[in-house]
Every structure is written in C-alpha cells, then in structure tokens.
VMD Tcl script that builds the backbone (N, CA, C; Angstrom):
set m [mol new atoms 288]
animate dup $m
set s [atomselect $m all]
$s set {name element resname resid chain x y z} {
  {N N UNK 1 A -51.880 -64.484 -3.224}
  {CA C UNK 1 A -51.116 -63.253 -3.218}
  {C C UNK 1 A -50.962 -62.723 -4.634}
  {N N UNK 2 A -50.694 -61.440 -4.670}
  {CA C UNK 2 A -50.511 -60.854 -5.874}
  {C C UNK 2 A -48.989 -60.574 -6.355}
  {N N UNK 3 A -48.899 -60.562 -7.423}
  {CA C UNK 3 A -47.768 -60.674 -8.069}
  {C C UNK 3 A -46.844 -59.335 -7.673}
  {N N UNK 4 A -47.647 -58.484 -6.663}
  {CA C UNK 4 A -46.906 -57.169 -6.450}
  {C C UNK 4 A -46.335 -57.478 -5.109}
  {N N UNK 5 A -46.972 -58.702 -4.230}
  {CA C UNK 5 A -46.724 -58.528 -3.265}
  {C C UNK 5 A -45.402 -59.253 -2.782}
  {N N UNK 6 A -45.110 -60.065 -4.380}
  {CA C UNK 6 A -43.720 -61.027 -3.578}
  {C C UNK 6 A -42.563 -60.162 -4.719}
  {N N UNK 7 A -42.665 -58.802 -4.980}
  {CA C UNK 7 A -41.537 -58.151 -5.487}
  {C C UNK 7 A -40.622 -57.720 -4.371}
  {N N UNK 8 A -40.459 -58.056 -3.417}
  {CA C UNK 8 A -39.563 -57.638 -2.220}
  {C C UNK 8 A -38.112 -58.488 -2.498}
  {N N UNK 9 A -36.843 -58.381 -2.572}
  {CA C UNK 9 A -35.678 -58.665 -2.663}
  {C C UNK 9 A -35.128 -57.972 -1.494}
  {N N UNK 10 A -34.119 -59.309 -0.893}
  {CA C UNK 10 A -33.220 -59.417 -0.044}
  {C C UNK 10 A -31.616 -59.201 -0.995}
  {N N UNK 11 A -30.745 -58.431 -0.464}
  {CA C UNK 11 A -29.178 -58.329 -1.063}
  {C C UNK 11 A -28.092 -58.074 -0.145}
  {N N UNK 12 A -27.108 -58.497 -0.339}
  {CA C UNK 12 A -26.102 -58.062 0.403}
  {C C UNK 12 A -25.044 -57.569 -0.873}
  {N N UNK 13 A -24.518 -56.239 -0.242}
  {CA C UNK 13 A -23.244 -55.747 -0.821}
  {C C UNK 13 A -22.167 -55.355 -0.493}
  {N N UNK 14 A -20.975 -55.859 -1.336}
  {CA C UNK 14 A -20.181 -55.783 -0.630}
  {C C UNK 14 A -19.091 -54.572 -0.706}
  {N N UNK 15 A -18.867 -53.702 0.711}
  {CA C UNK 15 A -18.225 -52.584 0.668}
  {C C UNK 15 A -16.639 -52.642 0.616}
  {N N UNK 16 A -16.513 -51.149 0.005}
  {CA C UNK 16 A -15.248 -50.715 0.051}
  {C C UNK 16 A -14.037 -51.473 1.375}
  {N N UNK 17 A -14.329 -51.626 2.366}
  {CA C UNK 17 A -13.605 -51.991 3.251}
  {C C UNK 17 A -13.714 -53.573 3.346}
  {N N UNK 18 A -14.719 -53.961 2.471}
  {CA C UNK 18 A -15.013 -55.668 2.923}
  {C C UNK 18 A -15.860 -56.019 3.448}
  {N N UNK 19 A -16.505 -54.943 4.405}
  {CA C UNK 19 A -17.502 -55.447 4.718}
  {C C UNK 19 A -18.774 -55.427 4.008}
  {N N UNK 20 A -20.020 -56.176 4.644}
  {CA C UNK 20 A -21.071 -56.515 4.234}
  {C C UNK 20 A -22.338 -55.732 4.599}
  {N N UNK 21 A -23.044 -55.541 3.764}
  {CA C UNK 21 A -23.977 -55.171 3.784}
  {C C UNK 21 A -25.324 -55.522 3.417}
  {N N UNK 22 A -26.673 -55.965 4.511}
  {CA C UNK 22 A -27.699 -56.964 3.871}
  {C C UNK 22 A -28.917 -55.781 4.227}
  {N N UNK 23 A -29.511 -55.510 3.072}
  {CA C UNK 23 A -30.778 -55.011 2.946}
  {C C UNK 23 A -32.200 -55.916 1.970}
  {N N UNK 24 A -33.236 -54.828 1.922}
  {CA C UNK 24 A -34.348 -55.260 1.771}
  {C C UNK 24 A -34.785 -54.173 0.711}
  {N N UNK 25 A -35.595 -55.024 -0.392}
  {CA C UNK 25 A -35.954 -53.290 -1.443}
  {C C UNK 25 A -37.084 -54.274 -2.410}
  {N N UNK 26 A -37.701 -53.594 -2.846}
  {CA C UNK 26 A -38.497 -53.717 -4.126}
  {C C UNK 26 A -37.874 -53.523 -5.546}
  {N N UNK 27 A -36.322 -52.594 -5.724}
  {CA C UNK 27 A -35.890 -52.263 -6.756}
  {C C UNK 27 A -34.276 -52.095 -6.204}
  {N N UNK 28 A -33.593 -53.773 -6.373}
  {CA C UNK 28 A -32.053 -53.789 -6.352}
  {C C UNK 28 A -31.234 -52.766 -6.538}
  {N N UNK 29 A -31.440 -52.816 -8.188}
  {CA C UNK 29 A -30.869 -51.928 -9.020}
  {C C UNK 29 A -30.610 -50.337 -8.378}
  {N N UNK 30 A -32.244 -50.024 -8.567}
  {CA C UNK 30 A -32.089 -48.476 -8.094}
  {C C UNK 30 A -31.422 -47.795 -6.362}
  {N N UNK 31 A -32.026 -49.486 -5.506}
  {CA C UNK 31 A -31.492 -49.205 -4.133}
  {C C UNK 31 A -29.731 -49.033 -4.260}
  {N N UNK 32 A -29.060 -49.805 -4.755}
  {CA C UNK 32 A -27.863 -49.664 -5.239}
  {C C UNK 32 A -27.295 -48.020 -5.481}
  {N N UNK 33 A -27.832 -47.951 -6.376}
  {CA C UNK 33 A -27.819 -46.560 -6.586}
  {C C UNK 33 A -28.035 -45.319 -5.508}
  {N N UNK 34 A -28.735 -45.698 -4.651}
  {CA C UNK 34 A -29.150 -44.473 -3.772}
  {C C UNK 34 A -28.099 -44.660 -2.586}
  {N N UNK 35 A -27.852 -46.576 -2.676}
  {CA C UNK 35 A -26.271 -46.322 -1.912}
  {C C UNK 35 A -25.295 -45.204 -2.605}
  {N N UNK 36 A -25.111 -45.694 -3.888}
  {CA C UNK 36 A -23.961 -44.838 -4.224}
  {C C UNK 36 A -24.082 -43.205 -4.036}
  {N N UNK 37 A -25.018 -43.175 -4.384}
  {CA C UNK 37 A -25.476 -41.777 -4.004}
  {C C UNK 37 A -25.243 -40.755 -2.932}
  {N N UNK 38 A -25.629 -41.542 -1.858}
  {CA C UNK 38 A -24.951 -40.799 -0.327}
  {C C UNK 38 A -26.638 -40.473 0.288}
  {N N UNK 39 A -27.045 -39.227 0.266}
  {CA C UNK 39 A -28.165 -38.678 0.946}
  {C C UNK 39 A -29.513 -39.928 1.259}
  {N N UNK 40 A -29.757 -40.598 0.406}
  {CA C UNK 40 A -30.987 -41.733 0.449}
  {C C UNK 40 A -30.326 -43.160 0.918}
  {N N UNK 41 A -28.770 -43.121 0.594}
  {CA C UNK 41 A -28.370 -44.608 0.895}
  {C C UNK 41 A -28.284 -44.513 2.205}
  {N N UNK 42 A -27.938 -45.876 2.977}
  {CA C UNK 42 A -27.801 -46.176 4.131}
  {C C UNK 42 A -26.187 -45.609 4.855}
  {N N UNK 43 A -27.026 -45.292 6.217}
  {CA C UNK 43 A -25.645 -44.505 7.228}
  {C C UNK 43 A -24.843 -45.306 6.972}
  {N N UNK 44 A -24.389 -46.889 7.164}
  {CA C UNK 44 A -23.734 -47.835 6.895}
  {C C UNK 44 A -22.610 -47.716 6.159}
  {N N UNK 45 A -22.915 -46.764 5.399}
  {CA C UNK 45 A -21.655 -46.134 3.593}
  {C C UNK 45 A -21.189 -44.951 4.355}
  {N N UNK 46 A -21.327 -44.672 5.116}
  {CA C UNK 46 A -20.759 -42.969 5.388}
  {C C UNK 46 A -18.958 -43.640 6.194}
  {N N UNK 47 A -18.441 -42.948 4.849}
  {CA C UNK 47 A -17.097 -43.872 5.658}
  {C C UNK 47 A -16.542 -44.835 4.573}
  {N N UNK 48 A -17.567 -45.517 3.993}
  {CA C UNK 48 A -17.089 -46.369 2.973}
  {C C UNK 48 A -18.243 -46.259 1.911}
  {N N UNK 49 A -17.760 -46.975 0.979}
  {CA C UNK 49 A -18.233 -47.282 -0.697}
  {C C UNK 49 A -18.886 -48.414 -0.923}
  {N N UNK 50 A -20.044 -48.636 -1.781}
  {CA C UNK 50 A -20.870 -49.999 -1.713}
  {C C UNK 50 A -19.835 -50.011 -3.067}
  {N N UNK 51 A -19.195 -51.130 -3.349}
  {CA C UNK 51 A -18.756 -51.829 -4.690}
  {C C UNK 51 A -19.435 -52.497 -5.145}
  {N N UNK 52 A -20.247 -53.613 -5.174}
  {CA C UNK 52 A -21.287 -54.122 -5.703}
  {C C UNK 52 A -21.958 -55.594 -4.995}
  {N N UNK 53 A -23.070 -55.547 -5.737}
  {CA C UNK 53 A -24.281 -56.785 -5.046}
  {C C UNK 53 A -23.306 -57.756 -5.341}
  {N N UNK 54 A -23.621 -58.512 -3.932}
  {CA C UNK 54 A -23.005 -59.767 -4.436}
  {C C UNK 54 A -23.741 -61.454 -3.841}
  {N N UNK 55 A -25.032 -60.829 -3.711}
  {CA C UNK 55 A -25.994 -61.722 -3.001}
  {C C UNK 55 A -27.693 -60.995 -3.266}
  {N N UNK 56 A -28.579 -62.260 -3.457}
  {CA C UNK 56 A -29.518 -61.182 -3.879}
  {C C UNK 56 A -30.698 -62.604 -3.517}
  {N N UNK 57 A -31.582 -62.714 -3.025}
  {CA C UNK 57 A -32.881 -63.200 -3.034}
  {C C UNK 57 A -34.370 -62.850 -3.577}
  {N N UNK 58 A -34.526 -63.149 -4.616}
  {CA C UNK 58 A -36.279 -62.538 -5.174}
  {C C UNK 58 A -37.072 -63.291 -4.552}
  {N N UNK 59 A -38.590 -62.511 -4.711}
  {CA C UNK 59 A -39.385 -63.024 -5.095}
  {C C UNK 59 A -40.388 -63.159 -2.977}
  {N N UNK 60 A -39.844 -62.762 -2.468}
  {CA C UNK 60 A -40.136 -62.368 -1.130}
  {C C UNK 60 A -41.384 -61.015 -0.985}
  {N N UNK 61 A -42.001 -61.425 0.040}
  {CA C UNK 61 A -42.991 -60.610 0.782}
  {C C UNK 61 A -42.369 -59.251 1.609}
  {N N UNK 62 A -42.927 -58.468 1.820}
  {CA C UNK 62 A -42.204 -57.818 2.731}
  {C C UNK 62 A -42.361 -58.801 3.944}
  {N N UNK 63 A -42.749 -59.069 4.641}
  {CA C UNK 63 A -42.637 -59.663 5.852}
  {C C UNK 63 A -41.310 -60.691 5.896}
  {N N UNK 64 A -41.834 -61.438 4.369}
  {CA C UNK 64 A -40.601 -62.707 4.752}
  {C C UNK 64 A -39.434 -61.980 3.937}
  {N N UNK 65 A -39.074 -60.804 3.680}
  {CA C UNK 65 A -38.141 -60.119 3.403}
  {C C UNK 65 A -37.255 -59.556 4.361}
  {N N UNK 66 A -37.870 -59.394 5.671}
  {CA C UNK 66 A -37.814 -58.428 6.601}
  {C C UNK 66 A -37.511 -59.761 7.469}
  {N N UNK 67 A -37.932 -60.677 7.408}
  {CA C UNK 67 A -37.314 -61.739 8.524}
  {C C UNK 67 A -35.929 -62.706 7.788}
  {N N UNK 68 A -35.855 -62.580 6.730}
  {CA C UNK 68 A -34.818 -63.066 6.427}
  {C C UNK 68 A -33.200 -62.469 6.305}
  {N N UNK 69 A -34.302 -60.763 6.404}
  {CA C UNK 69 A -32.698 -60.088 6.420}
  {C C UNK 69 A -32.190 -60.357 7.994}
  {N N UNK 70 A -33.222 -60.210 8.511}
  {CA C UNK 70 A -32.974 -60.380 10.434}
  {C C UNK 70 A -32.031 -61.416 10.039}
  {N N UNK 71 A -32.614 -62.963 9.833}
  {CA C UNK 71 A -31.548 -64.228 9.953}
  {C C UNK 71 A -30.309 -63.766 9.599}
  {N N UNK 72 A -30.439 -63.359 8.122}
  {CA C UNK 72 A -28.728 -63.107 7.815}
  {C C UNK 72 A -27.829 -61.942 8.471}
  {N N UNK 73 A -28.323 -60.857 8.854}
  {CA C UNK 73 A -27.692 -59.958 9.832}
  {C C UNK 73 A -27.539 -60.789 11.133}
  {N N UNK 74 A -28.199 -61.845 11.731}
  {CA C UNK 74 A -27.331 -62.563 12.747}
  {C C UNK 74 A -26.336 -63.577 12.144}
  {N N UNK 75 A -26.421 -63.711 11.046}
  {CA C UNK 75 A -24.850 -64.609 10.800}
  {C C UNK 75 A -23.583 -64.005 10.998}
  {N N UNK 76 A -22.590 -64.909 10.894}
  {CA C UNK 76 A -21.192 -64.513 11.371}
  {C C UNK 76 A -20.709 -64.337 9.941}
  {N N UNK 77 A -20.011 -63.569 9.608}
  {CA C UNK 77 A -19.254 -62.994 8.664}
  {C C UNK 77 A -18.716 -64.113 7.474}
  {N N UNK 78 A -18.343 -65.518 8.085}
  {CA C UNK 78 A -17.845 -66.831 7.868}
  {C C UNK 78 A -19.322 -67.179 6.823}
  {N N UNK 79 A -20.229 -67.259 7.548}
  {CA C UNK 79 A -21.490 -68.002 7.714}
  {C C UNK 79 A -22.106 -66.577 6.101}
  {N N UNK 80 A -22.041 -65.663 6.288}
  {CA C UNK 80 A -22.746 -65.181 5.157}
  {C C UNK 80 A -21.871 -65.719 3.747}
  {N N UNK 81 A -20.625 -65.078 3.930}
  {CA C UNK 81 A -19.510 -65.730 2.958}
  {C C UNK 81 A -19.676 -66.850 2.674}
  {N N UNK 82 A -20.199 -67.911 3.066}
  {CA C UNK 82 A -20.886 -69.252 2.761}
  {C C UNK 82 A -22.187 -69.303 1.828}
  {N N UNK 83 A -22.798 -68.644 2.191}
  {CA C UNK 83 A -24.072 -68.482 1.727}
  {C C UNK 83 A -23.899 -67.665 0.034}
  {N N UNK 84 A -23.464 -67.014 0.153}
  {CA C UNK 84 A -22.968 -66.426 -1.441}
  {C C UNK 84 A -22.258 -67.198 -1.767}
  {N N UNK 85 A -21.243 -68.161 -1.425}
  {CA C UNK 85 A -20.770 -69.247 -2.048}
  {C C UNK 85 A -21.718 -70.110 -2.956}
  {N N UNK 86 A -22.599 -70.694 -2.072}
  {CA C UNK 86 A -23.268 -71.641 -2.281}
  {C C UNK 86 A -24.298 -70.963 -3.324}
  {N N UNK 87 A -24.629 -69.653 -3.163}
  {CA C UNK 87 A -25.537 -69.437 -4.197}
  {C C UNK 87 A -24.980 -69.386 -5.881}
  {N N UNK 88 A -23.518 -68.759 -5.812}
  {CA C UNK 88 A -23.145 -68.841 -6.529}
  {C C UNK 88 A -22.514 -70.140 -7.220}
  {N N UNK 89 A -22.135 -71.148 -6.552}
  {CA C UNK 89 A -22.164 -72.695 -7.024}
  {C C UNK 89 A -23.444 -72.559 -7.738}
  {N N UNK 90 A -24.382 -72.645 -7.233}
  {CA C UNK 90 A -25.920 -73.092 -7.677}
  {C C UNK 90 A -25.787 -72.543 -9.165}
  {N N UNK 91 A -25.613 -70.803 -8.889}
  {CA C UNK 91 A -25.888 -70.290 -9.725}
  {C C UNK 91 A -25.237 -71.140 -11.686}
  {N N UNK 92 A -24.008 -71.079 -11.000}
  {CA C UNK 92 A -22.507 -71.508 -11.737}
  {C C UNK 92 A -23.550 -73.225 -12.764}
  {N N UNK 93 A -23.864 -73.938 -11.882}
  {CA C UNK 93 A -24.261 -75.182 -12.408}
  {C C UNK 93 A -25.256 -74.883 -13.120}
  {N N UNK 94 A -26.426 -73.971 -13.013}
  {CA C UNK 94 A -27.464 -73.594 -13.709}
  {C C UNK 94 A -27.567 -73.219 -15.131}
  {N N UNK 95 A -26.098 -72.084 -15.313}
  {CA C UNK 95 A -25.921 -71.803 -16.149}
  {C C UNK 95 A -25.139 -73.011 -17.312}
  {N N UNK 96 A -24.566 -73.996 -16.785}
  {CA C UNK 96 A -23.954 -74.547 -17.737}
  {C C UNK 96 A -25.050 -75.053 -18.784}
}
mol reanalyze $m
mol bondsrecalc $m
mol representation Tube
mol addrep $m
C-alpha cells in the first residue's frame, strides 16, 4: 500500500451537550473546522457545538476507517468513554 492510502483517521468529538461524535477524514484538523463551521460540518451539530477532538486513530485505510467507525458508533456511551480513557492512559505513559 501506499503511503496515501493509510492517511484515513478515525475521531470522536466531543459536543456542546456531551455528547459524542465519531467520524472518518483524511484531514482531522480541517474536518474539525468544517464542523465548526456549520454548512460542510455534519447535521449532528445543528443544535449543538463540536468543543473539541478528544479521540483520534491514524494511519487507517478508508475501508478499515469506515469499519471501525461502524464498531465504535455501536458502542454504548460507557464503552466509548472507556476507550478514550485508555487511549489517553497509553498516551499519558508514553509521554513520560
């Protein structure tokens, strides 16, 4: 595979109201942005505010981008909140 093809990132962000939000993009950063934006971001915000990423996976295919957001959109609310835990432990030990 080519180095273009595993630029696909998985994120979840978390909104104004608390809830969650898990998408799929080639460019975090800018998808972020087009949330904030309104017209390009997702219906999902109409109503509420993306506050910020707080979960993020690189380095994915579209395909296995697109099946992993599936998995995590069937988790339970408990069960994602876990998962950003744990990444962020990881993260936390890495950095020391």
């Amino acid at each position: 595979m080519t180095k273009s093809a595993n630029s696909w990132s998985l994120y979840i962000i978390e909104a104004s109201d608390a809830s969650l939000y898990t998408g799929i993009t080639t460019d975090v950063e800018r998808r972020f942005g087009e949330h904030l934006q309104g017209p390009r971001g997702a219906r999902f915000f109409n109503g509420r505010s993306p506050l910020k990423i707080i979960y993020r996976e690189d380095g994915h295919d579209r395909a296995s981008a697109s099946r992993r957001e599936a998995e995590i959109k069937k988790l339970s609310r408990r069960a994602k909140q876990q998962l950003i835990e744990q990444a962020a432990a990881a993260a936390a030990v890495q950095n020391e």
